[in-house]
C-alpha positions as a Markdown table, in Angstrom:
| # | Residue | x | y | z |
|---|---|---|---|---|
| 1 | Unk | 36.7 | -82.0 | 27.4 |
| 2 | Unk | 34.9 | -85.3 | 26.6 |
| 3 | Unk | 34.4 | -85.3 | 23.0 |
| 4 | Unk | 35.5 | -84.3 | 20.2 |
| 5 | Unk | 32.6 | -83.4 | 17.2 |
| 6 | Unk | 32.1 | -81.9 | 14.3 |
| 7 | Unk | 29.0 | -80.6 | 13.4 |
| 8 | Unk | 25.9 | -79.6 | 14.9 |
| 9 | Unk | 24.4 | -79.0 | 18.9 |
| 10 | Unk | 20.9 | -79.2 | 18.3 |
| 11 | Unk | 20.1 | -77.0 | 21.7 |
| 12 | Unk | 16.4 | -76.3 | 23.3 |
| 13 | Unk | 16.5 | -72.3 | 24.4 |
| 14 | Unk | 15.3 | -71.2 | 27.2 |
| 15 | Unk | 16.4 | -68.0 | 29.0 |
| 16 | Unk | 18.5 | -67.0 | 31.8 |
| 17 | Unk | 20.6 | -64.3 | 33.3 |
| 18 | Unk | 24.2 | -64.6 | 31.4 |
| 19 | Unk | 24.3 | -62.1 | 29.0 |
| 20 | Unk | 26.4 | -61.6 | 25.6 |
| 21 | Unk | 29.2 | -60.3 | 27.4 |
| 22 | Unk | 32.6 | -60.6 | 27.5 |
| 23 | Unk | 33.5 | -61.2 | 31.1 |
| 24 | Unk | 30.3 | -60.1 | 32.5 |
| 25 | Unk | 29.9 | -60.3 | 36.5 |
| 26 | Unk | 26.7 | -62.5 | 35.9 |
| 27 | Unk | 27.5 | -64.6 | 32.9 |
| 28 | Unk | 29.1 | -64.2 | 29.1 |
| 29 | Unk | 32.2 | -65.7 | 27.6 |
| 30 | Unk | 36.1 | -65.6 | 27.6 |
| 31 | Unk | 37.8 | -66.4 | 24.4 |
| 32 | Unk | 41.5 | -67.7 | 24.0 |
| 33 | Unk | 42.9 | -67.9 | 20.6 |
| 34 | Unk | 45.1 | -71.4 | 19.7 |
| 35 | Unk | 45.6 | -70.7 | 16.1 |
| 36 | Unk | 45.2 | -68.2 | 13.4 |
| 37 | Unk | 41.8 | -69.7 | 12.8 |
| 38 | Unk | 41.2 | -71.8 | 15.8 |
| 39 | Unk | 39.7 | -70.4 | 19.0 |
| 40 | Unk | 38.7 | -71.8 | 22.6 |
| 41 | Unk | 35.4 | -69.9 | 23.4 |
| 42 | Unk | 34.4 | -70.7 | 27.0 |
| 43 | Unk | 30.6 | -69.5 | 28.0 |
| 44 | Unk | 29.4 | -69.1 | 31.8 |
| 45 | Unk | 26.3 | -68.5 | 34.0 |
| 46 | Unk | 25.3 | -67.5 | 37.4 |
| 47 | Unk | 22.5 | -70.1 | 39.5 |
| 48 | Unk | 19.7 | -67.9 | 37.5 |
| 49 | Unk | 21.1 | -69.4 | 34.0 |
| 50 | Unk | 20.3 | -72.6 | 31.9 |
| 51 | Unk | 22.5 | -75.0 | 30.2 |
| 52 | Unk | 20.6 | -74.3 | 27.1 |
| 53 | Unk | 21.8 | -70.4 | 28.0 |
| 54 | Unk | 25.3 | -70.8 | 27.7 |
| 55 | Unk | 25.5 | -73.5 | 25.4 |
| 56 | Unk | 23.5 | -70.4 | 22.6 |
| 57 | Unk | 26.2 | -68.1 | 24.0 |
| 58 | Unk | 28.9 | -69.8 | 23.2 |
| 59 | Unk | 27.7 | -71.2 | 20.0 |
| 60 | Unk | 27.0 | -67.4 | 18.9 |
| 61 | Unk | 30.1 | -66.5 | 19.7 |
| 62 | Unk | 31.9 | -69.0 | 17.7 |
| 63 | Unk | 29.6 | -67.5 | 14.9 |
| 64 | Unk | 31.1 | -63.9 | 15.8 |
| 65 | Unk | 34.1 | -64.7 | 15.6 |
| 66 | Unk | 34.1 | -66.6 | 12.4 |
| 67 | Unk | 32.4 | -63.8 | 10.8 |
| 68 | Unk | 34.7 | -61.0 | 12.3 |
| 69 | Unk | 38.0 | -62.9 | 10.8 |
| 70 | Unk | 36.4 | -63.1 | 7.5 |
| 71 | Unk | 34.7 | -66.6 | 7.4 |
| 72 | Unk | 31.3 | -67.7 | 6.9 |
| 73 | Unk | 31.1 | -71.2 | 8.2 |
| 74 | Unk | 33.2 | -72.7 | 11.5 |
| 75 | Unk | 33.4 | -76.1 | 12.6 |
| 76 | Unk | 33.4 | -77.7 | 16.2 |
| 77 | Unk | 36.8 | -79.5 | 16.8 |
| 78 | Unk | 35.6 | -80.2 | 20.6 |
| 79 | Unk | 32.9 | -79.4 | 23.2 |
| 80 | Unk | 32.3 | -80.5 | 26.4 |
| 81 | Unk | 29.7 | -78.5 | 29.0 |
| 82 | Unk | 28.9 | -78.8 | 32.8 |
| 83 | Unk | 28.1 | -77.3 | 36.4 |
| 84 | Unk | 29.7 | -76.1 | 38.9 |
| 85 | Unk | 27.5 | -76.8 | 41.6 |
| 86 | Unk | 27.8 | -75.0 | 45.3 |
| 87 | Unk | 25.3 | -75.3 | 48.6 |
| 88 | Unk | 24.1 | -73.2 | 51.1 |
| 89 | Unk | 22.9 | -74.2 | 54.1 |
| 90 | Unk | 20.6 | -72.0 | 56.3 |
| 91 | Unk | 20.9 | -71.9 | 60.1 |
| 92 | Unk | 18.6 | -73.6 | 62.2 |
| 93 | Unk | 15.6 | -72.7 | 64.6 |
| 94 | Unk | 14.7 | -73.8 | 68.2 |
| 95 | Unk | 11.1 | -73.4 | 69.3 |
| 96 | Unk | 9.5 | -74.1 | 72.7 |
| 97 | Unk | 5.9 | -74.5 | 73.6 |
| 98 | Unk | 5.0 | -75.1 | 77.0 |
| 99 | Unk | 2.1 | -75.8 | 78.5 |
| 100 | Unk | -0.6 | -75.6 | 81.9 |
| 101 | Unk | -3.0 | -77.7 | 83.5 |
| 102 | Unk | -3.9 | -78.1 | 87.6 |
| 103 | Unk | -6.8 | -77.5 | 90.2 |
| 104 | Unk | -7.0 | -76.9 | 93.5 |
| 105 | Unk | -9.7 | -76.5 | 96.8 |
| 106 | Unk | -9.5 | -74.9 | 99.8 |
| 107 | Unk | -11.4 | -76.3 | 103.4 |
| 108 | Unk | -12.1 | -74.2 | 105.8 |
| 109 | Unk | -13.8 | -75.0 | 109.9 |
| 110 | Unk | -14.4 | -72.8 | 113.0 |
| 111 | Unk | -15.6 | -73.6 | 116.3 |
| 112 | Unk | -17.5 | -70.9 | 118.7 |
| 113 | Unk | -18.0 | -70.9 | 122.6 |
| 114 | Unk | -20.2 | -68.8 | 124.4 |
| 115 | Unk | -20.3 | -68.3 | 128.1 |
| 116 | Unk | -22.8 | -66.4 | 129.7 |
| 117 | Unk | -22.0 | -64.4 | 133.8 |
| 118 | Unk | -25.5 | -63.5 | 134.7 |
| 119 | Unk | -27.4 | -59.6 | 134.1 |
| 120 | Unk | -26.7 | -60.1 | 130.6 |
| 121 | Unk | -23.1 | -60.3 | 130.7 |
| 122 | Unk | -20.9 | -63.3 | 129.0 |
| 123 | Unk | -18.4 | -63.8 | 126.0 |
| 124 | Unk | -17.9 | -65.3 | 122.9 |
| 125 | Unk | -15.0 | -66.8 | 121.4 |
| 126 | Unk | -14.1 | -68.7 | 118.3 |
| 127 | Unk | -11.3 | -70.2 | 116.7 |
| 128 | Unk | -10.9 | -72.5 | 112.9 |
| 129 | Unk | -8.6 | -73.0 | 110.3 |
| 130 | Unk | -8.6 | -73.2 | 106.5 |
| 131 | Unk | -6.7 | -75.1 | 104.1 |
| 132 | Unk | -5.8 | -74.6 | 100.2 |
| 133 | Unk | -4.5 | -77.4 | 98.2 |
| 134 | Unk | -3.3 | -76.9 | 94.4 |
| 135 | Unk | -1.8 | -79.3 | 92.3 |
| 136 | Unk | -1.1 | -79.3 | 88.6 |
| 137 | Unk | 1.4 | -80.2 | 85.9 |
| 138 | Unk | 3.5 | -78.0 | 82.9 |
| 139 | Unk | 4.6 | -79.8 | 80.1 |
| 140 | Unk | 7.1 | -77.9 | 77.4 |
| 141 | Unk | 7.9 | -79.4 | 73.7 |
| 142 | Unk | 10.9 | -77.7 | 72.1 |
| 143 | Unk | 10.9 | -78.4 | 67.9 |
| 144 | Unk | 14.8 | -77.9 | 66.3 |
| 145 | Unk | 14.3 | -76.9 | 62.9 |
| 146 | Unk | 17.4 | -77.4 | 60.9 |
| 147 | Unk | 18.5 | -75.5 | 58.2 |
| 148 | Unk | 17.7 | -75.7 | 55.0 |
| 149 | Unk | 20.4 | -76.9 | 52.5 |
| 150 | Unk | 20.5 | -75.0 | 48.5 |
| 151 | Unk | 22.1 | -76.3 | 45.6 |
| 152 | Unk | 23.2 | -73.9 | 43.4 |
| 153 | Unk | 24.2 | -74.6 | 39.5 |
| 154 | Unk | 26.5 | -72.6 | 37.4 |
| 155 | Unk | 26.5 | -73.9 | 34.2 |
| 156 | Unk | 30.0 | -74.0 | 32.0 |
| 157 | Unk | 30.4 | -74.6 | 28.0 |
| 158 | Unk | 33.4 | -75.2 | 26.3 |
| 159 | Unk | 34.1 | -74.8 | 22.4 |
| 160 | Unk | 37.1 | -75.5 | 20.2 |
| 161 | Unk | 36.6 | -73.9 | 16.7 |
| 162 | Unk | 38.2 | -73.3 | 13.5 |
| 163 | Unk | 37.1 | -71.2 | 11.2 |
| 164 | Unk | 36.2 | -73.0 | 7.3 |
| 165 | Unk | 36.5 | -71.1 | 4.0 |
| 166 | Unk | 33.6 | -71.9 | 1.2 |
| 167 | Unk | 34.8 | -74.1 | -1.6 |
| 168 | Unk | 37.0 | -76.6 | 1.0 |
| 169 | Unk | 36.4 | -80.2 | 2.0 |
| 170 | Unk | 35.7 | -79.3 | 5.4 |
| 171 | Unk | 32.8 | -76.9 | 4.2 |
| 172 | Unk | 30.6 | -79.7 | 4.2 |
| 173 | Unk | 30.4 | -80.4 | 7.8 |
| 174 | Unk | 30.8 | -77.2 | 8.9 |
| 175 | Unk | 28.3 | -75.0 | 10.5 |
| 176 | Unk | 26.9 | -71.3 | 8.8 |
| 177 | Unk | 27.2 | -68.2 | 10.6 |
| 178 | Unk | 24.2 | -66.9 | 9.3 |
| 179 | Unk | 22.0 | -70.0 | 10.3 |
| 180 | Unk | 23.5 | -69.9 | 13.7 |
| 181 | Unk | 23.7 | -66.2 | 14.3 |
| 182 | Unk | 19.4 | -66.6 | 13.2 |
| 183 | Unk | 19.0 | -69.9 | 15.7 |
| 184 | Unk | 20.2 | -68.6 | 18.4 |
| 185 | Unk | 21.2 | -65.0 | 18.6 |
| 186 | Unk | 18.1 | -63.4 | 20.4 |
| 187 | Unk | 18.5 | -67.1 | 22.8 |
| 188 | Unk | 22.6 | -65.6 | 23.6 |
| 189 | Unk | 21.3 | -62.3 | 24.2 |
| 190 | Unk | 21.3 | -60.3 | 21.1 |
| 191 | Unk | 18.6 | -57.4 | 20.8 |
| 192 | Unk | 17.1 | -57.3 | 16.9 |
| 193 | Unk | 19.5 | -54.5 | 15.5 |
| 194 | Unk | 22.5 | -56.5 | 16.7 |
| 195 | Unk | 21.3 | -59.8 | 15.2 |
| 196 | Unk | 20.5 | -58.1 | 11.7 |
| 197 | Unk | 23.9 | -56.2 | 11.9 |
| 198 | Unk | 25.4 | -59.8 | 12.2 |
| 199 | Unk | 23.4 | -61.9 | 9.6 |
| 200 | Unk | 23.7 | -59.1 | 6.5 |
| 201 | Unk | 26.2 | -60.5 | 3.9 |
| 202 | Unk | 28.4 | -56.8 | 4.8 |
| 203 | Unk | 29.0 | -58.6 | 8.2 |
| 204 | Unk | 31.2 | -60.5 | 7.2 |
| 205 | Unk | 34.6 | -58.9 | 7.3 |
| 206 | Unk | 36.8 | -59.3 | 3.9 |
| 207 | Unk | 39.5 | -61.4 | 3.9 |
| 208 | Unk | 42.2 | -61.7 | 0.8 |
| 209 | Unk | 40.7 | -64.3 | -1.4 |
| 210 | Unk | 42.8 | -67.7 | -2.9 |
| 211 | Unk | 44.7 | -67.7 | -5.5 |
| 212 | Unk | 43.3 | -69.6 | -8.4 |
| 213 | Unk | 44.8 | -72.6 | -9.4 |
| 214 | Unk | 45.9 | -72.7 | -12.7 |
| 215 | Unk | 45.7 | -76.4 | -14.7 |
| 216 | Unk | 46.8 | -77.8 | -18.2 |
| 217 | Unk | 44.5 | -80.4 | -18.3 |
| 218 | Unk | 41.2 | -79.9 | -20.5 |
| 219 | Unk | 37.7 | -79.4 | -19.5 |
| 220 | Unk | 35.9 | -82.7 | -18.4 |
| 221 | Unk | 33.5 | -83.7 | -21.1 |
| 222 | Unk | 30.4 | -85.6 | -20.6 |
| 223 | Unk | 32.2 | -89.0 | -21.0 |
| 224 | Unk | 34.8 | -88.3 | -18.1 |
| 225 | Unk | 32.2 | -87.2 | -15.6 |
| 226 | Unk | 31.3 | -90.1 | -13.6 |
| 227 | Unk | 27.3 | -91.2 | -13.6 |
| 228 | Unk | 27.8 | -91.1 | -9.8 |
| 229 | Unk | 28.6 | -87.4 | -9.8 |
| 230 | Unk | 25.0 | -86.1 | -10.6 |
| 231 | Unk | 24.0 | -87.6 | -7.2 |
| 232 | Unk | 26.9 | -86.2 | -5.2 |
| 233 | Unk | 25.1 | -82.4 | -5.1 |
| 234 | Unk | 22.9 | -84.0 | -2.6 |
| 235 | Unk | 26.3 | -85.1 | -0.3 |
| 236 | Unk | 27.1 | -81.7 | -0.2 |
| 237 | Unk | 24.3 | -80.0 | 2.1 |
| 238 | Unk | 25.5 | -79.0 | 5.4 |
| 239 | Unk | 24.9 | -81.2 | 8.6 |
| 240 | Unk | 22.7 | -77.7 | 9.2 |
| 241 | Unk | 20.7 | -78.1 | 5.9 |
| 242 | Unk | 19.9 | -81.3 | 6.5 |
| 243 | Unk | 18.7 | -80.6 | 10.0 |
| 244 | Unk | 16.8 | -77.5 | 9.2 |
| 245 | Unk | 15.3 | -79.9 | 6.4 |
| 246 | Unk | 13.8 | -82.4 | 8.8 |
| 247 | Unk | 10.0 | -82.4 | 9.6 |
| 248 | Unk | 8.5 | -81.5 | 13.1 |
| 249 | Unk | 8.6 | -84.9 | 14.5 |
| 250 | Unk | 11.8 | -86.1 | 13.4 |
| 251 | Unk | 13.7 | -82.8 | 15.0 |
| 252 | Unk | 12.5 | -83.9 | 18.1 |
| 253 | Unk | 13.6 | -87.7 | 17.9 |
| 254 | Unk | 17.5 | -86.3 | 17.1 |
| 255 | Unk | 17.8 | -83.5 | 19.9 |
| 256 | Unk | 17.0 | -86.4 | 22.4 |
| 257 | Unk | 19.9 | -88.0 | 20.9 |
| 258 | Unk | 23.8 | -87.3 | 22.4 |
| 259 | Unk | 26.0 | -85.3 | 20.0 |
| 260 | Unk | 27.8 | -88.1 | 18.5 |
| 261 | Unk | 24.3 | -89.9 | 17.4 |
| 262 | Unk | 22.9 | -86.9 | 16.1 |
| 263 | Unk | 26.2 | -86.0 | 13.9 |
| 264 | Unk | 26.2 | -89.5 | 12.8 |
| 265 | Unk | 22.6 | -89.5 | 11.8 |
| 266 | Unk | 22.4 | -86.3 | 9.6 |
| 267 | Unk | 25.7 | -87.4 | 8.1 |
| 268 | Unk | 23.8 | -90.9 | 6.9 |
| 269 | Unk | 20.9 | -89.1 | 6.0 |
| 270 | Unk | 22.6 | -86.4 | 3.6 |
């Protein structure tokens, strides 16, 4: 792993043959729990699958699983995401072509004697020869074709995530479930039942709530609350909110940026 983020992966979609699946022969995701609410989700492809493919797979499933333990917001301790790349080689062809070109004459001569006895007797004989000359010329061309070489590209992502509970300083850089599970669940895979079974406030599975803390001190009144507090609401969007917030043009200038830029851009611009 290369970097360590938190925040958002602002990801292009595009589709490919990994499927939401755990352990699935052409693609899907493997999942290794390091803490009570911490997991290492790893999402792969076959050569039919894009980058953008796995990276929505395993982003949905970070989403899952926050929402199946009870949370509704995760955050992105690490990432990292690459290829394993393989090549194939085809074997090669041989072709010959050959061809044909000559002429040729033949000569021929004969020579006759006649000799005649007398009453109308005599003979006749003959003799000659002929001749047939060819010439000519073949000339062959042989072509090696060699094989052609493949690459093939199996792309890899890999998440670590802990889960965030509402109300805690982390909340306010972590990531929703719902936003993610609606950005890219149909991207990972997910039909429209599945999605809407995931995004419904039910979904989320219960979990005990925290005890309140009880205090002695009095209520703030309007002369203890800071003038800077009214403006702090603002601080408190998500990196998410602030992205989703962002015109046409602008969402375009920070997915061409690298993770760290874009987390430390929608931070500033909270």
């Amino acid at each position: 792993m290369k970097h360590a983020i938190i925040g958002i992966i602002a990801l292009t979609l595009t589709a490919g043959c990994a499927t939401y699946t755990e352990g699935g022969a052409f693609g899907g995701f493997n999942e290794t729990p390091l803490a009570r609410d911490t997991y290492r989700i790893q999402a792969y492809g076959n050569g039919l699958t894009s980058r953008q493919k796995t990276n929505a797979i395993a982003m949905v499933r970070a989403a899952d699983l926050a929402r199946m333990n009870g949370y509704s917001l995760f955050m992105i301790l690490d990432y990292d995401e690459w290829a394993d790349t393989s090549h194939h080689t085809t074997p090669a062809t041989v072709t010959t072509d050959t061809s044909y070109s000559g002429s040729g004459y033949t000569s021929a001569s004969a020579n006759c004697n006649t000799i005649g006895y007398g009453y109308g007797s005599g003979s006749t004989w003959c003799s000659g020869n002929a001749r047939t000359n060819v010439s000519g010329n073949a000339t062959s061309r042989t072509t090696i074709n060699p094989g052609q070489t493949y690459e093939t590209e199996k792309p890899r992502t890999d998440l670590v995530v802990k889960f965030v509970s509402e109300g805690t300083p982390e909340a306010s850089n972590a990531l929703s479930v719902r936003q993610i599970m609606t950005r890219y669940g149909n991207a990972a895979g997910l039909n429209a039942e599945q999605l809407a079974a995931r995004i419904t406030p039910a979904s989320v599975a219960s979990k005990p709530a925290r005890p309140a803390q009880l205090t002695m001190t009095a209520p703030p009144t309007a002369q203890s609350v800071p003038a800077s507090r009214a403006s702090s609401a603002a601080d408190e969007r998500t990196i998410e909110e602030v992205y989703a917030s962002l015109p046409p043009h602008e969402k375009r200038r920070v997915d061409a940026m690298s993770i760290p830029e874009r987390i430390g851009y929608l931070k500033a611009s909270r």
